[in-house]
C-alpha positions as CSV (number, residue, x, y, z in Angstrom):
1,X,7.3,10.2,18.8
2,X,9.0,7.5,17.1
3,X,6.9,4.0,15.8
4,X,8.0,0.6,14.7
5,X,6.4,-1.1,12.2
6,X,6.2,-5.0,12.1
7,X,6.2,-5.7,8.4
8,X,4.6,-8.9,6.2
9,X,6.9,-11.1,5.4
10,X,5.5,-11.8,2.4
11,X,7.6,-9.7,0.4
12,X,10.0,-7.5,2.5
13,X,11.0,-5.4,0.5
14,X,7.4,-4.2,-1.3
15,X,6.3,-4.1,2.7
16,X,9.2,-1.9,4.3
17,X,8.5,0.5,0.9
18,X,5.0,0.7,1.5
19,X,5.2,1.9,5.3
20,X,8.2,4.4,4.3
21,X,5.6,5.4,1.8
22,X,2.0,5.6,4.4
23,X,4.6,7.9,6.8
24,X,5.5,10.7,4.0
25,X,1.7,10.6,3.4
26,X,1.0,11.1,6.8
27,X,3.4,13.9,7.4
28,X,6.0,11.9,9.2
29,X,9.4,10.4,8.0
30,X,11.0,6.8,8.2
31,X,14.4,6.3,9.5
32,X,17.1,3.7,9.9
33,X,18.7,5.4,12.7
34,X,19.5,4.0,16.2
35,X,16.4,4.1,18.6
36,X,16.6,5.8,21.7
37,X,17.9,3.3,24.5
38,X,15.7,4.1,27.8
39,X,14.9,1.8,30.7
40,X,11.7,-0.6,30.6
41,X,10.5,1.7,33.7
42,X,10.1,4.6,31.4
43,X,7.3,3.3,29.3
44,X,4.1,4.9,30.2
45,X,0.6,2.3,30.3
46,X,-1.7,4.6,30.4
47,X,-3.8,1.3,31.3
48,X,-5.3,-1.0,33.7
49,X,-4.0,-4.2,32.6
50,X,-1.5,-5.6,30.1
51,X,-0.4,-8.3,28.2
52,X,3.6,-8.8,26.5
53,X,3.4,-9.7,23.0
54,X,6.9,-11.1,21.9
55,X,7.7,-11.7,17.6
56,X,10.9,-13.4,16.7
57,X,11.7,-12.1,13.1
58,X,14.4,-14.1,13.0
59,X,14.5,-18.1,13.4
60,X,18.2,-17.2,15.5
61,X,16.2,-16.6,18.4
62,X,14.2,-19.6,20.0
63,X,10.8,-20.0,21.3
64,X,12.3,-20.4,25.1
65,X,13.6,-16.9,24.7
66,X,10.8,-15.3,23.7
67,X,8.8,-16.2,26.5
68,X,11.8,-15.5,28.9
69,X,11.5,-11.6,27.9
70,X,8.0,-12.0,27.8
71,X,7.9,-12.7,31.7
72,X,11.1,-10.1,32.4
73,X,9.3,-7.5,30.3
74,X,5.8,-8.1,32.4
75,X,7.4,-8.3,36.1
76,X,9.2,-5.0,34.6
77,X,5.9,-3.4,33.9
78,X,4.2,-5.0,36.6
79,X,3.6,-2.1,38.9
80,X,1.8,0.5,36.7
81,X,-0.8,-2.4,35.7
82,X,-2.1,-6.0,36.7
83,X,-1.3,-8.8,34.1
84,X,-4.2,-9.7,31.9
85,X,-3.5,-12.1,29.0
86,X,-6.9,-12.7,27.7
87,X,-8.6,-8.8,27.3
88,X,-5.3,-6.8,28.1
89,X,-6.3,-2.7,27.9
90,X,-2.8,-2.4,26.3
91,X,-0.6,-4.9,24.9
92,X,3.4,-4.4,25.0
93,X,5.0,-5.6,22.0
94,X,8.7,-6.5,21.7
95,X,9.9,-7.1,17.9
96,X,13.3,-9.5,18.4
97,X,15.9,-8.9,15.7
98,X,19.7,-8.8,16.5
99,X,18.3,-5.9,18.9
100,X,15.0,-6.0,20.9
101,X,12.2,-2.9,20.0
102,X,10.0,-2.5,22.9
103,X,6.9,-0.3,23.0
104,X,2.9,0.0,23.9
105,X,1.1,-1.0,20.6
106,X,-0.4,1.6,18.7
107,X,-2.6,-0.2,16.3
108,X,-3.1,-3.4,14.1
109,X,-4.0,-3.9,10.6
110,X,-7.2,-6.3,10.0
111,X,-6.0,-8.6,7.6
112,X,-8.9,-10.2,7.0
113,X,-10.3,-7.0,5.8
114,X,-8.0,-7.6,2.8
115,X,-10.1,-11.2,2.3
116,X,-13.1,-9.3,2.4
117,X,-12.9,-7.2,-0.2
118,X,-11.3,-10.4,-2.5
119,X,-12.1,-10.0,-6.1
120,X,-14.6,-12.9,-5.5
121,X,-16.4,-10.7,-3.1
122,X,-17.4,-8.3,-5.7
123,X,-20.1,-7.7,-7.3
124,X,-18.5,-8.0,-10.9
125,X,-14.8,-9.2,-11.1
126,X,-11.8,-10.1,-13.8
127,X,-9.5,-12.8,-13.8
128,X,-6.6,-10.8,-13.8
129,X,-7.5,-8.2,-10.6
130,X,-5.2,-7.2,-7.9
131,X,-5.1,-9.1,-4.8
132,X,-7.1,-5.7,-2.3
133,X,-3.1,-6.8,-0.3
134,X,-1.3,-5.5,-3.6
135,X,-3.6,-3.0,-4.6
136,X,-3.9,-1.1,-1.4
137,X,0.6,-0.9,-1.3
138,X,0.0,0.6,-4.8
139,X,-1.9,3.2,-3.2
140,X,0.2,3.6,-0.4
141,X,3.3,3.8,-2.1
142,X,2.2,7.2,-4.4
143,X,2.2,8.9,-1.2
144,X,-1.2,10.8,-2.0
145,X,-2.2,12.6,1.3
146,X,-5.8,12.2,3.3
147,X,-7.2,14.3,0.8
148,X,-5.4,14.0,-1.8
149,X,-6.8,13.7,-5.8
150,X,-5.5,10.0,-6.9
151,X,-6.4,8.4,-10.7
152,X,-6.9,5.3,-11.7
153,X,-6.7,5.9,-15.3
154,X,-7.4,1.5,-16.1
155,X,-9.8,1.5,-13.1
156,X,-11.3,-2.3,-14.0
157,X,-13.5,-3.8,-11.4
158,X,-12.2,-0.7,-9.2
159,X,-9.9,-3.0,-7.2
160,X,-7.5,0.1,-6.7
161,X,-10.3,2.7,-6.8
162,X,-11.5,0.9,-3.6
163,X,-8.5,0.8,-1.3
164,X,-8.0,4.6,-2.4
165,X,-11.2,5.7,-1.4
166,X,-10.5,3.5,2.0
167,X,-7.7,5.7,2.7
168,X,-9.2,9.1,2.4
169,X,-8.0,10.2,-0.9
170,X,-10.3,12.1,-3.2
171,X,-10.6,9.2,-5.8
172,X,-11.0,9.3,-9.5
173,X,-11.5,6.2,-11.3
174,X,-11.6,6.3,-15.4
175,X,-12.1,3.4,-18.0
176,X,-12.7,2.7,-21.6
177,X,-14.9,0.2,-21.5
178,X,-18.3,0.9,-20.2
179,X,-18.5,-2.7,-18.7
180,X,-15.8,-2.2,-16.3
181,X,-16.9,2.0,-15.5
182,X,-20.2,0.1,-14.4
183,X,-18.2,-2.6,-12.4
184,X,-16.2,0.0,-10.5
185,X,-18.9,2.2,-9.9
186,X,-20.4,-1.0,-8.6
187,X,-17.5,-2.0,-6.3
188,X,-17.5,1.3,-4.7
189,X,-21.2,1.3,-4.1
190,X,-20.3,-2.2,-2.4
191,X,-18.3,-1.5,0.3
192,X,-19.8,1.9,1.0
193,X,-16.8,4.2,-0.9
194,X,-16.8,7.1,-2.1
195,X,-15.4,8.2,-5.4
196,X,-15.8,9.7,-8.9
197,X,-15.9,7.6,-11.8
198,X,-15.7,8.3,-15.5
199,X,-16.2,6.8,-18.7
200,X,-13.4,7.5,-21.1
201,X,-9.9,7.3,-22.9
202,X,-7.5,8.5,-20.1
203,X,-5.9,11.1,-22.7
204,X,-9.1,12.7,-22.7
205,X,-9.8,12.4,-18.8
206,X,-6.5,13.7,-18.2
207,X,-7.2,17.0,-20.3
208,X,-10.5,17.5,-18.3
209,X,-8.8,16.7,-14.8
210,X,-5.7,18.5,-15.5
211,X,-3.4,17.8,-12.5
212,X,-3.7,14.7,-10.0
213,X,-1.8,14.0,-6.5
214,X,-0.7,10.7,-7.6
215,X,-1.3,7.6,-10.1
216,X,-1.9,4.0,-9.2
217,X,-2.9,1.5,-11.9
218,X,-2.7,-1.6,-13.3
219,X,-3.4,-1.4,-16.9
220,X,-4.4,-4.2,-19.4
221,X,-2.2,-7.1,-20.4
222,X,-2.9,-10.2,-21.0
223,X,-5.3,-12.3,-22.9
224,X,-7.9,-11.9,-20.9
225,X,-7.7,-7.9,-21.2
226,X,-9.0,-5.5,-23.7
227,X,-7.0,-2.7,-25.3
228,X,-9.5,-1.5,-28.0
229,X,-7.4,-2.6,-30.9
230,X,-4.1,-0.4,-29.5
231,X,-0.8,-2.2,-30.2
232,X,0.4,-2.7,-26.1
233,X,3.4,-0.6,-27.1
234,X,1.9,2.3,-28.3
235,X,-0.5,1.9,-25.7
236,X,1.9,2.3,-22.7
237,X,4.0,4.5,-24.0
238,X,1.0,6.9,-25.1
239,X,0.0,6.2,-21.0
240,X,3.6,7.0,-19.9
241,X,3.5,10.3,-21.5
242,X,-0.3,11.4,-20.9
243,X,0.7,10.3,-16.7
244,X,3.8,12.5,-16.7
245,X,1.6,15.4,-17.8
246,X,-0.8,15.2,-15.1
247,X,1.6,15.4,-12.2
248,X,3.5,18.2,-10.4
249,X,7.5,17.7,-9.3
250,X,8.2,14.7,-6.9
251,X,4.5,13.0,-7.8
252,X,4.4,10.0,-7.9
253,X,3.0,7.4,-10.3
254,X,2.9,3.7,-9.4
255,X,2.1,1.5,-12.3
256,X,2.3,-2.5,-12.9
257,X,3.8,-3.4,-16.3
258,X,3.8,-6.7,-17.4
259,X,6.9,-6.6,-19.2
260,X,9.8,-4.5,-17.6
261,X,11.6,-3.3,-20.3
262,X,8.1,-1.4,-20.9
263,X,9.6,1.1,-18.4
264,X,12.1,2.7,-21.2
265,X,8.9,3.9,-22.9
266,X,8.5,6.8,-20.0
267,X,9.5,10.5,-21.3
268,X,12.5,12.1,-19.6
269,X,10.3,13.9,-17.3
270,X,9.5,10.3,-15.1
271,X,12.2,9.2,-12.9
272,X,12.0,5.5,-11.6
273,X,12.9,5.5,-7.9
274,X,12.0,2.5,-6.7
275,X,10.9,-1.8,-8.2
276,X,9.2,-4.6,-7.5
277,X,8.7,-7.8,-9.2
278,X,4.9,-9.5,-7.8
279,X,5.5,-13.3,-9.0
280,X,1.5,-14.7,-9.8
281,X,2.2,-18.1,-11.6
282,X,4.9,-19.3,-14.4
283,X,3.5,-17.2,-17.2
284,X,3.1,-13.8,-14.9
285,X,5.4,-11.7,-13.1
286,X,3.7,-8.2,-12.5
287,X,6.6,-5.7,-12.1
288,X,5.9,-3.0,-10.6
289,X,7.1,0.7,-11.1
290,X,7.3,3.9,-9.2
291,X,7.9,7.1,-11.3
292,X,8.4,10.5,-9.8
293,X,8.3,13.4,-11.7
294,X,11.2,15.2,-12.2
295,X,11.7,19.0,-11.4
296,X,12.6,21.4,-14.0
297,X,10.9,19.8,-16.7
């Protein structure tokens, strides 16, 4: 079965990453190819009522059109279901590009989950935490299973430790400072997730650990951040080395830097396959990295 996913348009190319990403995880596979061409006739209900949903993602197409297909697609439909626009059983949605997907939707993300879990939200928070938006495609896009082990070695307020445990992975969430191992354990308890949490340097969690399914973290930068007295440089690339030793071939680890050229610290054994730049205000640009770890070293 194939599935089309309508993106945020808030940064395209972060978004169409992230759900390539969420379908290795889940054991599928994204593709650019041509979807199958079949007849409105052949999509199956499986409902009482329905509604058409029509999105333009393009301004090329107008308004008047939209509701055209909407009313073709519907008398189309018409006799597997009645017409219900208010409390349809299953909504049709058609996503109009240069070519028009149709197909019965499958599911919808809450955004205003996102809002919920806000940094003000929390029971302790930092100026310079992840939007939950940001930090749950940071998880997403190290492909860690349902399941699957996934660090935070700069957990924080446990923005990221959050959205992994939200996702099923078995989460581990490490920090230096006691303040902020309190304030993620905290966050967790919050909104009723589950995950380990550990006070420490993450060279030293990482030789207890040993091997993780995948890295997501933002570590400190900033004036507002601590690094116990550790130059930044010597800091990430001390990070860069400790992250490549924890993972297996074709792990991933997904980190935020705020400078890139931070990147040429990473040992041979990290590969960068994919970046993103996160523009916050004039004096911050969070870019973000994705490593894989290579084979054969």
């Amino acid at each position: 079965m194939a599935y089309a996913v309508e993106l945020s348009g808030e940064h395209p190319k972060l978004a169409r990453a992230e759900a390539a990403a969420a379908a290795r995880a889940l054991g599928g596979a994204p593709v650019n190819a041509d979807l199958e061409r079949v007849q409105l006739e052949a999509i199956e209900l499986e409902a009482d009522t329905f509604a058409v949903r029509c999105s333009r993602l393009t301004e090329a197409h107008g308004a008047e059109l939209a509701e055209t297909i909407e009313r073709e697609v519907g008398q189309a439909l018409s006799d597997q279901a009645d017409v219900d626009l208010d409390e349809p059983e299953a909504v049709v949605r058609v996503l109009l590009d240069n070519e028009a997907v149709v197909g019965v939707e499958a599911a919808t993300i809450d955004r205003a989950s996102h809002e919920e879990r806000h940094v003000e939200e929390r029971p302790d928070h930092s100026p310079v935490t992840l939007h939950p938006r940001l930090a749950r495609a940071l998880v997403n896009l190290t492909e860690v299973p349902e399941g699957g082990r996934l660090w935070d070695p700069f957990a924080g307020t446990g923005g990221l430790a959050v959205e992994a445990a939200l996702i099923g992975a078995d989460t581990l969430a490490s920090d230096l400072d006691e303040d902020m191992v309190e304030a993620t354990q905290s966050t967790l308890e919050h909104f009723e997730a589950t995950g380990a949490v550990v006070q420490g340097d993450f060279q030293d969690v990482a030789d207890a650990v040993g091997f993780v399914d995948g890295i997501a973290t933002d570590p400190p930068y900033g004036r507002a951040s601590k690094t116990h007295d550790e130059e930044r440089q010597d800091l990430f690339e001390r990070f860069l080395a400790v992250a490549a030793g924890s993972l297996d071939a074709s792990d991933r680890l997904v980190v935020v830097l705020p400078d890139p050229e931070l990147a040429d610290l990473a040992p041979l054994t990290l590969e960068v396959v994919e970046t993103f730049e996160w523009y916050v205000h004039g004096s911050l640009t969070r870019h973000i990295f994705v490593f894989e770890r290579r084979a054969g070293h």
